[in-house]
DRENTI-589919 format. One line per field, with one value per residue (C-alpha): residue in one letter; x, y, z. Coordinates in nm, 4 decimals. Example, Ala and Ser with C-alpha at 12.3 -4.5 7.8 and 13.67 -1.06 7.14 Angstrom:
res = c(A / S) .
xx = c(1.2300 / 1.3670) .
yy = c(-0.4500 / -0.1060) .
zz = c(0.7800 / 0.7140) .
END
This chain:
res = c(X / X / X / X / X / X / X / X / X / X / X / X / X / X / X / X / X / X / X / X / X / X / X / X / X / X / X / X / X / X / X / X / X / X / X / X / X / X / X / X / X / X / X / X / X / X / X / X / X / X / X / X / X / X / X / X / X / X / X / X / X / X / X / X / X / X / X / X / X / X / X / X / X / X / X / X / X / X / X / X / X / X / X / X / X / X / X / X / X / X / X / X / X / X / X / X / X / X / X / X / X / X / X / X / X / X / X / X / X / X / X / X / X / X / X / X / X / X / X / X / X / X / X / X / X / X / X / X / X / X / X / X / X / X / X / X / X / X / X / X / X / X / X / X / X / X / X / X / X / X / X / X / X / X / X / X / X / X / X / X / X / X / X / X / X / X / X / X / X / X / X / X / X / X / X / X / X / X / X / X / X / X / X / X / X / X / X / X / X / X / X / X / X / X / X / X / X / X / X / X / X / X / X / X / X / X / X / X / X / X / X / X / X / X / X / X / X / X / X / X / X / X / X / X / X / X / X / X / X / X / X / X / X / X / X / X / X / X / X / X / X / X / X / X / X / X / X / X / X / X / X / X / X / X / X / X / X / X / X / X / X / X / X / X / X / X / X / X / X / X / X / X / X / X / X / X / X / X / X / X / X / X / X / X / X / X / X / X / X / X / X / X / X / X / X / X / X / X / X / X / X / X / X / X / X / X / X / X / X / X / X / X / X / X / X / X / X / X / X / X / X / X / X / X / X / X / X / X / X / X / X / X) .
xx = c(11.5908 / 11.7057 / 11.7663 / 11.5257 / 11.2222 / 11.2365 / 10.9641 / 10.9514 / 10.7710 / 10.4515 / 10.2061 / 9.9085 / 9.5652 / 9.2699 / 8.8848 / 8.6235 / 8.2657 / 7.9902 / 7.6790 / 7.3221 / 7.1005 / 6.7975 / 6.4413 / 6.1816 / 5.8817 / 5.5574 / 5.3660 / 5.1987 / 5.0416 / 4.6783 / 4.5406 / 4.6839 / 4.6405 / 4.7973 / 4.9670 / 5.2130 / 5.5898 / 5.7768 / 6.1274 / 6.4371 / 6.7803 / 7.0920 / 7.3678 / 7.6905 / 7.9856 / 8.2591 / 8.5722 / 8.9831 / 9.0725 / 9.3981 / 9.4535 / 9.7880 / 9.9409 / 10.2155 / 10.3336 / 10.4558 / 10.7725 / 10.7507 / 10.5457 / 10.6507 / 10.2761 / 10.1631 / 10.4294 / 10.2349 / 9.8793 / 9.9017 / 9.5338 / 9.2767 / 8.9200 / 8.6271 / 8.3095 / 7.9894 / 7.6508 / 7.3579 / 7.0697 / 6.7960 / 6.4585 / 6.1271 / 5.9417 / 6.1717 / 6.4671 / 6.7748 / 7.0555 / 7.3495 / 7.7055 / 7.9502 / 8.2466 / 8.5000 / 8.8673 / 9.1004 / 9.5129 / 9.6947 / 10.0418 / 10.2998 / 10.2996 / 10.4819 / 10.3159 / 10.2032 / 9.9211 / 9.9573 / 9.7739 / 9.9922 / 9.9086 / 9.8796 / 10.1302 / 9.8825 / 9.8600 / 9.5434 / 9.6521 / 9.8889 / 9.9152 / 10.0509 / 9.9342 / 9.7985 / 9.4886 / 9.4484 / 9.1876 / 9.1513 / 8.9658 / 9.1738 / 8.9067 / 8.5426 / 8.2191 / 8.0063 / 7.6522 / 7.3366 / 7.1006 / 6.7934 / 6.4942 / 6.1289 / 5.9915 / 6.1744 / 6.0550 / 5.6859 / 5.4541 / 5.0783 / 5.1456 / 5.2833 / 5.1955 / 5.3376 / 5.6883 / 5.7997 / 6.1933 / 6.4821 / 6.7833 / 7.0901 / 7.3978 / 7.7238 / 8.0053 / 8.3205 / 8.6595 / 8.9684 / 9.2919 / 9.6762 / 9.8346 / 10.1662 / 10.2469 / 10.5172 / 10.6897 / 10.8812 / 11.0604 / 10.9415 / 11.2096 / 11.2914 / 11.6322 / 11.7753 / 12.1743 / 12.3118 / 12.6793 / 12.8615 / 12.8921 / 13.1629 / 13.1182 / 13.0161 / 12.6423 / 12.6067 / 12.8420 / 12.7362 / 12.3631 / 12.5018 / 12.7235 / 12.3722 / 12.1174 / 12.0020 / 11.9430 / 12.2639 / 12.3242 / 12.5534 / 12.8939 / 13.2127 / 13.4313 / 13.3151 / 13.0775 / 12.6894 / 12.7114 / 12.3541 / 12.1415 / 11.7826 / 11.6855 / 11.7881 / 11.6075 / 11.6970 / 11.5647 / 11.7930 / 11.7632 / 11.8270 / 11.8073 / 11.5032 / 11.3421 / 11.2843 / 11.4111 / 11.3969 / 11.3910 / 11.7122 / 11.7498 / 12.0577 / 12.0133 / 12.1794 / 12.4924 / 12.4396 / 12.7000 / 12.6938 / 12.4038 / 12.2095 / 11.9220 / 11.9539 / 11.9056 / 12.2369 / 12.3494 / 12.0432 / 11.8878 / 11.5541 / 11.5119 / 11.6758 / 11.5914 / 11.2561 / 11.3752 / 11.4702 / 11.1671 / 10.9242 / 11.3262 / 11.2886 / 11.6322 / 11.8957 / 12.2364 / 12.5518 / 12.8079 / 13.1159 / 13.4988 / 13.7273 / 13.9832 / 13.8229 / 14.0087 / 13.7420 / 13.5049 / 13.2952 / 13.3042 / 13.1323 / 12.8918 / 12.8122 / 12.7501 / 12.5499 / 12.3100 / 12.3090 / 12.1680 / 11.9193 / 11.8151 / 11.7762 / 11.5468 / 11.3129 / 11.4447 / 11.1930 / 11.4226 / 11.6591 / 11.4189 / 11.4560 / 11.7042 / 12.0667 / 12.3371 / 12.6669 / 12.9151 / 13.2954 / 13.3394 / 13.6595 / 13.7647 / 13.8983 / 14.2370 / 14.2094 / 14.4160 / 14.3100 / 14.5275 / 14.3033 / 13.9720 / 13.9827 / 14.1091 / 13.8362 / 13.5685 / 13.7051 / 13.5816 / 13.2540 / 12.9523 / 12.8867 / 12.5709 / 12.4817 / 12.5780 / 12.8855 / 13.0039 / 13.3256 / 13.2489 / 13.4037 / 13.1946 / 13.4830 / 13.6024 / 13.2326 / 13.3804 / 13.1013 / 12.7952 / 12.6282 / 12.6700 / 12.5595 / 12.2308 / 12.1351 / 12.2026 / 11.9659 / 11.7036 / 11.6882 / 11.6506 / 11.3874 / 11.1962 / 11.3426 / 10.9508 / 10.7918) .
yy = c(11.9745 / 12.2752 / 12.1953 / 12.5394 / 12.3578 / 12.0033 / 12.0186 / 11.7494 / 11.8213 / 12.0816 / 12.1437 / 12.2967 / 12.3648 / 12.1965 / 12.2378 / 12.0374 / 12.2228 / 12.1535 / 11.9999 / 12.2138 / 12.2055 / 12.0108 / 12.2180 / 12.2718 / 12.3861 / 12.3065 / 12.3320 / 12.6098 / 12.7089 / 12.9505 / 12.5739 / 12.4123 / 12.6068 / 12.3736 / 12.0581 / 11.8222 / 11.8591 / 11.9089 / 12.0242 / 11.9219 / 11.7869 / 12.0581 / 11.9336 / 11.7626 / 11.9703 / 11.9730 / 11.7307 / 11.7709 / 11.5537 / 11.3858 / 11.2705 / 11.1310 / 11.3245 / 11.0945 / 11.4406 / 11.5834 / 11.5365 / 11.7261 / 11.9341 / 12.2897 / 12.4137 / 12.3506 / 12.5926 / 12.8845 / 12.6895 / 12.6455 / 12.6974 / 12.5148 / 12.5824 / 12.3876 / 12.5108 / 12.4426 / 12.2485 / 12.4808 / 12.4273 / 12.2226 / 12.4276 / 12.3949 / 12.1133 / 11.8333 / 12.0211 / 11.9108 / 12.1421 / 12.1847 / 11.9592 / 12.1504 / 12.1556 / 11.9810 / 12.0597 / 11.8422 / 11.8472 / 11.6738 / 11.5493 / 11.3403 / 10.9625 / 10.8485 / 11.0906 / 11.0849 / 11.2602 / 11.2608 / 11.4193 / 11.6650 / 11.6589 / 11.2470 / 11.1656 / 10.8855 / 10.8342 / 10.9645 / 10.8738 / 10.7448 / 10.8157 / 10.5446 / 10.5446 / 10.7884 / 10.8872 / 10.7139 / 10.9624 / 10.9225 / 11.2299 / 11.3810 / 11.5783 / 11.4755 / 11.7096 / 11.7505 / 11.5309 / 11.7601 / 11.7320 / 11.5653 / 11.7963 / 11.7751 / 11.5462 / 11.2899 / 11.3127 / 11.2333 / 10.9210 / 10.8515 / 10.9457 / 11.2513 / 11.4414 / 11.7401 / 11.7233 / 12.0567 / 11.9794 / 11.9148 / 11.8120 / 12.0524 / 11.9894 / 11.7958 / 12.0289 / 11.9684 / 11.9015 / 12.0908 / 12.0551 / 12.0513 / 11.8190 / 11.7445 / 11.6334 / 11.4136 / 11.2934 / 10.9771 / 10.8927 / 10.5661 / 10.4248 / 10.0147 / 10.0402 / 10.3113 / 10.3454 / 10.4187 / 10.5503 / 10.7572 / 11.1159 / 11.0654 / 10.7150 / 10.7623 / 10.7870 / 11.0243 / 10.9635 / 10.5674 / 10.7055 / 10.9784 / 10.6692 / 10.3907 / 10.6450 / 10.9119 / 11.1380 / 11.4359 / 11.4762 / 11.7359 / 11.6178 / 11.7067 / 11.6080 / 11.7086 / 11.5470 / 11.6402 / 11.7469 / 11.5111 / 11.7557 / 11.6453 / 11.2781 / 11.2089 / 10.9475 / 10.7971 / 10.4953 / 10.2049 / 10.0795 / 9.6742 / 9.3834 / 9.3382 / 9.6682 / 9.6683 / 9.8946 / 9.9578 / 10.2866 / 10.4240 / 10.6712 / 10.8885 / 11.0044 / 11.2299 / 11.0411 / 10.9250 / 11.0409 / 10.8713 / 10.9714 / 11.0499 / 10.8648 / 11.1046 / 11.3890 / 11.4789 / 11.6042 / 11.5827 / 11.3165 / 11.2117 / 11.4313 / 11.1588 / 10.8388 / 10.8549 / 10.8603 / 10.4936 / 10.3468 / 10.2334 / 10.1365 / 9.7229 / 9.6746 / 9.8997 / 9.9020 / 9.9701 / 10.1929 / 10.1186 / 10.2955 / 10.1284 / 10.3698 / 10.2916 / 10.2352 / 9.9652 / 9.8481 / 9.6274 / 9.8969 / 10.1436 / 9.9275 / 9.8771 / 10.2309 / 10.2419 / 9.9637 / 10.0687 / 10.3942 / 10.2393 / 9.9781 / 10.3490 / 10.4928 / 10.1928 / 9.8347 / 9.7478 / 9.8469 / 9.5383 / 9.3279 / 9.5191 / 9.2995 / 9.4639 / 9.4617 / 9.6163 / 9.7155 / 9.8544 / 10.1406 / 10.2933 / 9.8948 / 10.0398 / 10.0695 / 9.7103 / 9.3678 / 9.0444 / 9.0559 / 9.3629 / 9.2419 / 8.8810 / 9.0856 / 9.3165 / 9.0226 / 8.8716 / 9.1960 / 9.1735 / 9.0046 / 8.6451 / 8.6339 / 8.9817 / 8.9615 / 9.2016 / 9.3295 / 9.5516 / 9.8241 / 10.1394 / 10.3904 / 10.5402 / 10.2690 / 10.1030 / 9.8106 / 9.5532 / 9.7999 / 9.4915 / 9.2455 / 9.4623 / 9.5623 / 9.1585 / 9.1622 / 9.4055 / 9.2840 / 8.9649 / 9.0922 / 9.2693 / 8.9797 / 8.7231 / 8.7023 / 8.7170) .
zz = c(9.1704 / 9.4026 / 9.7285 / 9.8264 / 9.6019 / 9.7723 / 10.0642 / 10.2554 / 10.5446 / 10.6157 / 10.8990 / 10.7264 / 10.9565 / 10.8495 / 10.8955 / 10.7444 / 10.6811 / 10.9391 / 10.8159 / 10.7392 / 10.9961 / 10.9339 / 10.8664 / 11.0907 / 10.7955 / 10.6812 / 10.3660 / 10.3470 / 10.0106 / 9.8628 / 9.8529 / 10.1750 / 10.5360 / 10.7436 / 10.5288 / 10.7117 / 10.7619 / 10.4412 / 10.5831 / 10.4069 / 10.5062 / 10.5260 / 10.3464 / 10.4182 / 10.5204 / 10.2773 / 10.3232 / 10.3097 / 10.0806 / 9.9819 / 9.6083 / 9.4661 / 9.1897 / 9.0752 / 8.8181 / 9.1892 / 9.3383 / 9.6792 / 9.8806 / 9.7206 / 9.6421 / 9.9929 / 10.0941 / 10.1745 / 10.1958 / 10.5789 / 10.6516 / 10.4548 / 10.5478 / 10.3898 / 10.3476 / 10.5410 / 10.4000 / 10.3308 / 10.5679 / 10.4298 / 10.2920 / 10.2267 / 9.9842 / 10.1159 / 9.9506 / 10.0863 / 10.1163 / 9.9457 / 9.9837 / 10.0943 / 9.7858 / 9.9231 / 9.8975 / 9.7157 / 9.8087 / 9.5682 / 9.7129 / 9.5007 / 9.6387 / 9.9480 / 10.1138 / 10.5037 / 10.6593 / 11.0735 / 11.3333 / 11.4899 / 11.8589 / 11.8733 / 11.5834 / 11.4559 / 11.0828 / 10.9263 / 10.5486 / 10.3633 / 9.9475 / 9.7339 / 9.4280 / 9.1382 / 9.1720 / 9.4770 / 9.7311 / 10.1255 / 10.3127 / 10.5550 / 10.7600 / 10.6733 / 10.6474 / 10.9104 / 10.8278 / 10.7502 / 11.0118 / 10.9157 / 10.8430 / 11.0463 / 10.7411 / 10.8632 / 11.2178 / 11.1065 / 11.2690 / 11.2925 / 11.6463 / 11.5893 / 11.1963 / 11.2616 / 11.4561 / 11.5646 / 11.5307 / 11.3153 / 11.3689 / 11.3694 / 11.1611 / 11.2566 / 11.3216 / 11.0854 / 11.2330 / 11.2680 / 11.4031 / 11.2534 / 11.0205 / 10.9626 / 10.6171 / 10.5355 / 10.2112 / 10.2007 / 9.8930 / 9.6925 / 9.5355 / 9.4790 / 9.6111 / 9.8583 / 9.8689 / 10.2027 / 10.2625 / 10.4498 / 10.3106 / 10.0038 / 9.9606 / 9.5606 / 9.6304 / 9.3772 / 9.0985 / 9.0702 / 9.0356 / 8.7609 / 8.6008 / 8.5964 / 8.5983 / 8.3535 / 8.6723 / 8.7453 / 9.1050 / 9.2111 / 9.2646 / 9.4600 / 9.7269 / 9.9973 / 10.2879 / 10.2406 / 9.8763 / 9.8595 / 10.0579 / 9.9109 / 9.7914 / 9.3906 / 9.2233 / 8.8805 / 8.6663 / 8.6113 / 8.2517 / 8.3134 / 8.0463 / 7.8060 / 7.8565 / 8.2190 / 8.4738 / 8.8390 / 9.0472 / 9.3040 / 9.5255 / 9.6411 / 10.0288 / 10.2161 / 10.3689 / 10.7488 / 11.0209 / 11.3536 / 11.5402 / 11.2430 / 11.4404 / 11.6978 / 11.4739 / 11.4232 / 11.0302 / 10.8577 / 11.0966 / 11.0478 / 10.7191 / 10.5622 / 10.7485 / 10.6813 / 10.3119 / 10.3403 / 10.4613 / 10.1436 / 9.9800 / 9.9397 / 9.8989 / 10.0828 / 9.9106 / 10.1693 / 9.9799 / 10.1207 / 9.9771 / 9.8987 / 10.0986 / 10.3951 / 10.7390 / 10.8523 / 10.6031 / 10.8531 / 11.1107 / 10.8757 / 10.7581 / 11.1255 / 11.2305 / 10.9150 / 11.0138 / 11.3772 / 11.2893 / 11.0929 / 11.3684 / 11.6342 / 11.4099 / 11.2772 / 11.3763 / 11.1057 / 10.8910 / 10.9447 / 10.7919 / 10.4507 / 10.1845 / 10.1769 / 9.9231 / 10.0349 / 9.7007 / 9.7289 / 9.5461 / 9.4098 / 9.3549 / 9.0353 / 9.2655 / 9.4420 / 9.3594 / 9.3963 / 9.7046 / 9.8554 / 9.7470 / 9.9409 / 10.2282 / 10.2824 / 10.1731 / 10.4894 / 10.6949 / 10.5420 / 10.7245 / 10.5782 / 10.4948 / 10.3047 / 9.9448 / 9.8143 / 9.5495 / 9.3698 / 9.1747 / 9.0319 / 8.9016 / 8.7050 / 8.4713 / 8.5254 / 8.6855 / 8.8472 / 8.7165 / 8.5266 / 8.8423 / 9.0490 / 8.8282 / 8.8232 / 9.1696 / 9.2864 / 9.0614 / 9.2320 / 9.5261 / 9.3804 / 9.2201 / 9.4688 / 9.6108 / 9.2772) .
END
């Protein structure tokens, strides 16, 4: 996908319809000069609703829909009739998605699954029509209620990617050509830093048919946390990932060192994040001995799994596949 057709993020206005007003009527007919109340209900104003539309990948269509205005109940009428709903507006946004309210940042929804509908902004209620108002004490009420306004205000919508597993690396670490070498998916590829500039997600074809879901993000500098390189664009990426796999060169000057600016960053942004499963693999081990493998396991932190792989010659792949799926299925 095109870097320019990946939306991630939108602030769209919203405004829910208000509700009918209630009527204030009473029959009035060739045979009936003065019958009781017989005012009718308005109807609801219309809601903003969110639906999950597993088909979409981003937030492209709601590009240019910034302001979405929902139309009001009909008053209630004469005869008891009640007014007409509102028709309510559905958004459909590809899954992961976050609904927040702008000015308090609290989340309003959250879409995880297909098909899966939470209003955003509900309809006003229809105010309830002089009918309804009626006692023995009092046949012939004179009011109605008016209808509930709507609600408005901005929204900022936010996609976060859902993937199983999440691999995390500095920019060049081989991100994108182990996802091209397990994967089916083709991320662009070259050597230089931030060639990953949107999330890439591919399907991992394991033993027996089954098959688990990865995403390539956009390599973290130091201070990514902070907003520096592409910051929280791609933090927020990694936080539906269950398993978080470290990509760690070979070449590099201090293997432990990297992978602790890696998990500091994550630990600035969302300390929740530590308590995510992690997997760190050595790439480029294609150009490792024995002798250079036992001495960076040594830098490594004891108790997070590892693993050597080499996406060229397709070294470790297999281990590394059974790996994450345990840590997959560890709680099943």
């Amino acid at each position: 996908m095109d870097k320019s057709n990946f939306i991630d993020y939108i602030k769209i206005f919203c405004k829910s319809g208000h509700g009918g007003a209630g009527s204030k009527h009473f029959m009035r007919n060739k045979l009936t000069a003065f019958g009781g109340p017989d005012g009718g209900d308005g109807g609801r104003g219309a809601h903003i609703i969110l639906k999950g539309n597993s088909q979409l990948w981003t937030l492209l269509h709601l590009r240019y829909y910034k302001n979405v205005i929902a139309e009001d109940g009909e008053n209630g009428s004469k005869n008891n009739s009640t007014g007409r709903f509102g028709k309510d507006i559905i958004i459909e946004v590809p899954l992961g998605t976050v609904a927040r309210d702008e000015e308090t940042g609290e989340i309003n929804a959250e879409i995880l699954e297909d098909g899966q509908e939470i209003i955003l902004m509900p309809g006003g209620r229809g105010g309830l029509g002089n009918s309804n108002f009626a006692t023995p004490t009092n046949q012939a009420p004179e009011h109605a209620q008016p209808g509930e306004p709507g609600v408005e205000g901005f929204k900022i919508l936010e996609l976060k990617v859902l993937a199983d597993v999440g691999l995390v690396g500095f920019p060049n670490a081989g991100k994108s050509t182990l996802l091209s070498v397990i994967t089916a998916a083709k991320p662009k590829i070259a050597d230089y830093a931030f060639t990953t500039l949107i999330p890439q997600l591919g399907m991992v074809e394991y033993r027996d048919g089954k098959s688990f879901c990865i995403a390539d993000l956009p390599g973290i500098i130091e201070g990514a946390a902070e907003g520096k390189g592409l910051g929280y664009r791609f933090l927020r990426h990694i936080e539906r990932n269950a398993v978080l796999l470290f990509l760690i060169p070979a070449d590099s000057k201090d293997h432990r060192k990297e992978f602790d600016i890696l998990l500091n960053e994550l630990k600035e942004y969302n300390p929740e994040m530590l308590q995510k499963d992690f997997l760190i693999a050595i790439s480029k081990s294609d150009m490792l001995d024995d002798e250079l493998k036992t001495a960076i396991e040594k830098e490594l932190p004891e108790n997070i799994p590892h693993v050597f792989i080499s996406s060229v010659t397709q070294q470790g792949l297999m281990q590394l596949k059974d790996m994450l799926w345990q840590l997959l299925n560890k709680k099943a």
